[in-house]
C-alpha positions as CSV (number, residue, x, y, z in Angstrom):
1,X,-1.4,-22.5,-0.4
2,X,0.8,-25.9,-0.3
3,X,3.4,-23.5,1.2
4,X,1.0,-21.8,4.0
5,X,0.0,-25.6,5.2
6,X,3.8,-26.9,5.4
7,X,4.9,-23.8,7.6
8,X,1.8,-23.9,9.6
9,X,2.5,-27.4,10.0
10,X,6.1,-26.9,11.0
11,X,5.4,-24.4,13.4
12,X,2.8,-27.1,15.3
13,X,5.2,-29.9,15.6
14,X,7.4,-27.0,17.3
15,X,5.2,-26.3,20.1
16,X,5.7,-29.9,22.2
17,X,9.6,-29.2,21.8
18,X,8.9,-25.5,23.1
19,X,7.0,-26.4,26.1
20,X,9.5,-29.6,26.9
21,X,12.4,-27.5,26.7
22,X,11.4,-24.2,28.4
23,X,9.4,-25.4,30.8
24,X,10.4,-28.8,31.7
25,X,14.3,-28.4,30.7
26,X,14.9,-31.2,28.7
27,X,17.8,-30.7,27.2
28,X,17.1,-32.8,24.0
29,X,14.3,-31.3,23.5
30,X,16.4,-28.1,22.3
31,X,18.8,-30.4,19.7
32,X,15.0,-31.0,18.4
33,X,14.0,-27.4,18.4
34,X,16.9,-26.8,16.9
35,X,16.7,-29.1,13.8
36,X,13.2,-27.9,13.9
37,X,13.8,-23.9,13.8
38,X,16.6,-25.3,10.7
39,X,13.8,-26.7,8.7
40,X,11.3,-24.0,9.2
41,X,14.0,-21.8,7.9
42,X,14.3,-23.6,4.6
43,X,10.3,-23.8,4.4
44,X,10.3,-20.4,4.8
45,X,13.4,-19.0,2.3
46,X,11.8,-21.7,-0.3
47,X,8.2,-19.9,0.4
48,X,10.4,-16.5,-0.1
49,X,12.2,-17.2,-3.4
50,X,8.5,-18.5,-4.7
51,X,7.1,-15.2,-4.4
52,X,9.5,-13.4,-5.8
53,X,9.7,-15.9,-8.6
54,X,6.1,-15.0,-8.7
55,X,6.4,-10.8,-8.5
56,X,8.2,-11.1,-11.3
57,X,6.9,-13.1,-13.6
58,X,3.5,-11.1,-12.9
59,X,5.6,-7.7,-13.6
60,X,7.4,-9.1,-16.9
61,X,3.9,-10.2,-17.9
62,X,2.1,-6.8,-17.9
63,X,2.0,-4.9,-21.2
């Protein structure tokens, strides 16, 4: 469940960057969402490629 708290996470530390750029237009704020969005990507393809791992190694293991 490691992998459930680190996106969670990531999508919390989003939210002030959301609200600062869409609402308030700050422009940096969006070179943070950005990076941000880049990240959550990774966390998210990692949390991908673990579940297959995971499918398949449960499929190879039945008789």
């Amino acid at each position: 469940m490691k992998k459930l708290e680190d996106l969670t996470q990531a999508v919390k530390n989003l939210e002030a960057d959301f609200v600062k750029f869409y609402e308030k237009e700050q422009a940096a704020a969006g070179t943070r969402l950005r990076k941000g969005l880049s990240e959550l990507r990774k966390l998210a393809q990692d949390a991908r490629k673990e579940i297959q791992e995971t499918k398949a190694s449960r499929k190879s293991a039945k008789p």
